[in-house]
Each structure stands twice: as structure tokens, then as C-alpha cells.
N, C-alpha and C positions, 0 to 999 in steps of 0.2 A: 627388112633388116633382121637379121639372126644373131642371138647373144647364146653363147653356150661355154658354160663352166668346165675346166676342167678341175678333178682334186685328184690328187696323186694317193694313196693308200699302202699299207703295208699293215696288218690287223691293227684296227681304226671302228673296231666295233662297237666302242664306247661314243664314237663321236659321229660314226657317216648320218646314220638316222636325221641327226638335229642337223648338220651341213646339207641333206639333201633339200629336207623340208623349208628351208627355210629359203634355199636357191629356187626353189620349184618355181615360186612365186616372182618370179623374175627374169628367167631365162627361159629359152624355149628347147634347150636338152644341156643334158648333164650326160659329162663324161667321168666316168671313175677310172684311172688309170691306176693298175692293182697290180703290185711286186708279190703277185702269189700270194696272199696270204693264207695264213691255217688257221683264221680264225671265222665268224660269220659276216666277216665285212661286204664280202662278193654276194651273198645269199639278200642280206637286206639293201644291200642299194639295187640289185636286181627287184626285188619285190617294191621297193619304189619308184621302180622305174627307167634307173638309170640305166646308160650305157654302159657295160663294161667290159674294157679292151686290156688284156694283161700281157705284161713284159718285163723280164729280168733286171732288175733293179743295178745299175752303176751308181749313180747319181742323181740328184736333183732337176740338175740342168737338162743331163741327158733323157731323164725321163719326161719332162715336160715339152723339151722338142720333138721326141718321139711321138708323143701326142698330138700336137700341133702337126704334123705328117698324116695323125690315121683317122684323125678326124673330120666330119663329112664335106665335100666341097663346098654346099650353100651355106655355111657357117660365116658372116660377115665381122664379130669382135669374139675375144674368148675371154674371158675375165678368169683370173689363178684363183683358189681359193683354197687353204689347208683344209684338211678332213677335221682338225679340232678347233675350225673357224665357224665365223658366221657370221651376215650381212645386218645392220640395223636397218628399222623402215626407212629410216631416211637416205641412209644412200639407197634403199629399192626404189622409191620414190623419184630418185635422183634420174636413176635409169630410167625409168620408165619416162619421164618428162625430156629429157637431155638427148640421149643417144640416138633415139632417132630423125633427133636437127643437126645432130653435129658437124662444126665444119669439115670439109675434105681432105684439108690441110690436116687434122688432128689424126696421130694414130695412135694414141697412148694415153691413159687416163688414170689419173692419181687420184688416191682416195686416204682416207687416216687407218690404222690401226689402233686400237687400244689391245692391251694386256689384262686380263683378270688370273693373279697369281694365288693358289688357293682360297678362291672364291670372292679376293679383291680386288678390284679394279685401282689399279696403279696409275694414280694423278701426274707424279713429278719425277724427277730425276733426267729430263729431257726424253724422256717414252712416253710419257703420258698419253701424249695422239703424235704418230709419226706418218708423213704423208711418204707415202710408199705406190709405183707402180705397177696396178694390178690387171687392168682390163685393156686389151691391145686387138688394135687392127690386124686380124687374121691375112697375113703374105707380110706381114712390117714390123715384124718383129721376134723375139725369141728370147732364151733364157739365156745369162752368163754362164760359159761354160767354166767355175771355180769352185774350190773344194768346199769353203764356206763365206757366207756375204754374195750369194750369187742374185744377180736382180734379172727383174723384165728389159730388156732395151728393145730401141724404135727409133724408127727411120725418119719420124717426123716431128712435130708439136705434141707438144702434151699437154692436155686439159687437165683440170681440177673437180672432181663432185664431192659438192659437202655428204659427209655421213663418214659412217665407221663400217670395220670392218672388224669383230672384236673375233683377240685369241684365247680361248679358253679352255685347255686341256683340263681333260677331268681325273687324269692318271695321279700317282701319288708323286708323294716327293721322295723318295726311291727311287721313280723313274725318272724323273725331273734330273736328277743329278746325276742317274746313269747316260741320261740323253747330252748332256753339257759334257763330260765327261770326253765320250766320242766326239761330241763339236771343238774340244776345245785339241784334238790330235790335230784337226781337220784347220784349225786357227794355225795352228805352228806348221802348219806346210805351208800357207798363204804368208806369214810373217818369216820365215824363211826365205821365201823366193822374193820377198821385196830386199832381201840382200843377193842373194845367186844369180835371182833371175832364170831360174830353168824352167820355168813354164811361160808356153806362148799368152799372153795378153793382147789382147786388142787397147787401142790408143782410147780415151775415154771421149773423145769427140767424133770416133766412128759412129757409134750409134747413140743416140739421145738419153743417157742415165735420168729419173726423175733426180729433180736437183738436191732433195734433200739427203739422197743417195751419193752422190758427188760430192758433196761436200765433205759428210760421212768418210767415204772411200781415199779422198784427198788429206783430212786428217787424220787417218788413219797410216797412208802410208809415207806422208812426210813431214807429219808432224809427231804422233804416238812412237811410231816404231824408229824415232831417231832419239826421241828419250831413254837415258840408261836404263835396262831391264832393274836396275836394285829399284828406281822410284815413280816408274809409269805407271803402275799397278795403282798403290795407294795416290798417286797425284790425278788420276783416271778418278779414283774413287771419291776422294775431298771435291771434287768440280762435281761429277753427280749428288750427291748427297748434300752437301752445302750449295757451292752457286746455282744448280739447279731442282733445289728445292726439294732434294730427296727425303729428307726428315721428316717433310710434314706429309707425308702419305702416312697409313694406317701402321701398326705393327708388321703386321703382314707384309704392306708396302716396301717397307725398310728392310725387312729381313731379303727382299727380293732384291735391293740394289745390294745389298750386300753378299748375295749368293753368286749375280748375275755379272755386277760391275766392280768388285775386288774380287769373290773366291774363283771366281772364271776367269777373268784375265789372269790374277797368280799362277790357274793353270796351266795356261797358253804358254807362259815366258817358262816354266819348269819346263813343259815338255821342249819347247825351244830349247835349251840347258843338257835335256839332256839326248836330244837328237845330237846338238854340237858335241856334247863328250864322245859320246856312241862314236862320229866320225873322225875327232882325234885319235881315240884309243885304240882302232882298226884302222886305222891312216886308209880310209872309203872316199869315194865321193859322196854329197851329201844326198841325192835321190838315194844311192844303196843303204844311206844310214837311217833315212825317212822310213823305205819300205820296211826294215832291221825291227826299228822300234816302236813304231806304230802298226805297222799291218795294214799301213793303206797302198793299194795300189798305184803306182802312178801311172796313167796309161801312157804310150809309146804317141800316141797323136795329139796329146799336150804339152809334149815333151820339147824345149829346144835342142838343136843339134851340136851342141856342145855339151861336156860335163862340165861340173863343178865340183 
């Protein structure tokens, strides 16, 4: 049995170092899949060892499938991991014990995340540990092809290994909010099209979503986005922060549901706001008014055959 990571890169200089080493010890090759970068990200995961295969950057999705393509045939599971991630012993541990009994039946294997937001590790507001599918039977499965909230899906069962998987970007908070920024363009095409409908979606029982991803995605889009945009934001927010216990994490903690789960959402629904206006006040379809005011591409093979 062969476990081999892939991490996706685009200058990740601060972070491949600590994601490679800490993968070494668990997998039997590492893939770097690298959107050109101009910085020494390609230089140090080469001197540690890695593989690395580079390709013109669309998307997420697309670049992970493209991976899953170039990577070697005796490869039996690929486990995802971001370049400003990294495994705890105990889910390594997990691996090591688990995957090589696993039933046949299983192609997909969920593990927790945690968050460490300026050097905190974020308890509550419902993120604390999110079980999320990361490690997938190589031929059984693949990335969601969506602009953002895109997951692993699988053809079959999905197991559980205890441990974490923590996200700790070491960039500032400058970057942080320029990164959210462009996430939250990428939110307002996705909540858009839960009203249009102009991009193709697969049915969520074609492939096996981890469930706490389903659930997620289902309240998200018929339960949030059927809320009037004046008070999903703050009522999004009072459920984090109160019902789920957002208060009592650290300073730091708090200031994070309140960057992440009101000032990002408020961003989403403005840019929704004003994609809508953009395409009243040019009487457009709404894909010409998406590309108009955001600058995101919409490709032609996601596209349905109708406008809107």
C-alpha cells in the first residue's frame, strides 16, 4: 500500500518546509503541485525531496484533479494537504495503524481540522475541530469542481481517523484579509447561482460528500441563502459566537469569528448587491455581470446552456 500527498503551492515559502517534514514521516512520496511560483517554494521542496510537477493555475479543483492524472500509477490513497497545513502524531499514528487494514469497501477517510488564527488555536464557534475529507482512494474519487467550498468526493464509504490536521498560516493579517477578500468574490458566484442556476452541479448523492460537509452545503443553500440578505449576516453571526460558544475562545479567537463569520459573510452579500445592481443598470445577463465586477472567469465547460 502507497500513501502519497499531494499539496497544491503558489509561493508557499513560509510554509512547504514545515508541510513537507512533517508529511515525510508518513507517506511514501510527496507531490508539490506548483502554479509557477516566483518565489523559493520549488527550490526547497526539491531539496527535500519532493516531487514537483507544475501547472497553470485555474482553480483548486482543477489543479488537484490534474494531479490525481500525473501522478505515479503504483500510488494506492492520496491524502490533500495545504502547504500552510500540517498532520498531528496522532492522526500519523492513525495512518500508520489503520490504512493498511482498511476495509475495501472504504474509499475516503475523514479526519478533524483545527484552525490556529494568529498564533491561537480557535476552540468554538462550531470550527473548533471540523471533520473534513482528506485522504481518498486513488481511481474513487476527486475534487468538486466549485469556485469556493469545493470538497474531496468518493465513490464509496467513508471512514473516520482520530487526529488533526491543523491550519496555520504564518502570513500576516494583511494577507489574511486580502486572501478573504478574493474568497468572498468567489462566495457571491456560488450564492448567486443557488438562485440562476447557471453552473453545472452534480446531484449531492452522486458522489459521497463527508457528512459534516452535507450538512454544511445543505444549510447553506436552503437554509442561509433563503434568509433576507439585511439579517443572515449578523443572525450567521449571534449562532456562532453565542450558541456555539464563540466568546469563550481567547481575544484572538473572537476577533476571528468576527473577521471570518460576520465581516466575510457581510462581504459576500455586498458583493452579491452589487453584482445584482452591475446587472440591472446594464440590463446583462448575470454571468456578463459576474465577469464585469469581479474579474473572475467563468469557464465555458461549467457553464449551463442557458443564460440568465
Amino acid at each position: 500500500m502507497r500513501l502519497a500527498a499531494i499539496i497544491l503551492t503558489l509561493n508557499e515559502e513560509k510554509h512547504i518546509e514545515r508541510c513537507i517534514t512533517r508529511l515525510s514521516e508518513v507517506v511514501n512520496k510527496i507531490y508539490v503541485v506548483d502554479a509557477y511560483s516566483s518565489d523559493s517554494t520549488v527550490k526547497i521542496a526539491q531539496n527535500l525531496g519532493a516531487a514537483v510537477l507544475q501547472n497553470e493555475w485555474k482553480n483548486h479543483a482543477n489543479q488537484f484533479n490534474w494531479a490525481l492524472k500525473n501522478i505515479d500509477d503504483d500510488i494506492d490513497w492520496v491524502i490533500r494537504v495545504d502547504a500552510d497545513e500540517y498532520l498531528c502524531d496522532t492522526l500519523k499514528k492513525e495512518i500508520f495503524k489503520r490504512l493498511l487494514k482498511i476495509d475495501k469497501k472504504i474509499t475516503g477517510i475523514s479526519v478533524k481540522r483545527k484552525i490556529i488564527f494568529q498564533g491561537i488555536l480557535v476552540k468554538f464557534g462550531g470550527i473548533g475541530s471540523v471533520k473534513c475529507l482528506r485522504i481518498i482512494k486513488k481511481g474513487h474519487g476527486y475534487c468538486e469542481s466549485r469556485f469556493m467550498d469545493e470538497h474531496l468526493v468518493v465513490d464509496g464509504k467513508i471512514d473516520y481517523f482520530p487526529g488533526f490536521i491543523y491550519d496555520e498560516n504564518l502570513n500576516s493579517l494583511s494577507w489574511w484579509i486580502s486572501k478573504h477578500n478574493a474568497y468572498a468574490s468567489k462566495e457571491a458566484i456560488e450564492g448567486l447561482n443557488i438562485k440562476y442556476k447557471f453552473l453545472k452541479r452534480k446531484d449531492f448523492n452522486k458522489y459521497s460528500l463527508n457528512s459534516n460537509a452535507l450538512i454544511k452545503r445543505i444549510l447553506k443553500e436552503y437554509v442561509y441563502y433563503k434568509i433576507p440578505n439585511k439579517i443572515r449576516t449578523s443572525l450567521y453571526y449571534l449562532v456562532r459566537n453565542i450558541l456555539l460558544l464563540g466568546f469563550l475562545d481567547s481575544i484572538r479567537g473572537t476577533q476571528f469569528h468576527y473577521l471570518q463569520g460576520y465581516w466575510y459573510r457581510l462581504l459576500v452579500d455586498l458583493k452579491i448587491a452589487e453584482i445584482m445592481r452591475y446587472k440591472e443598470i446594464h440590463n446583462i445577463d448575470i454571468i456578463t455581470a459576474i465577469e464585469k465586477v469581479t474579474g473572475e472567469k467563468l469557464l465555458s465547460e461549467d457553464i449551463n446552456n442557458y443564460n440568465c
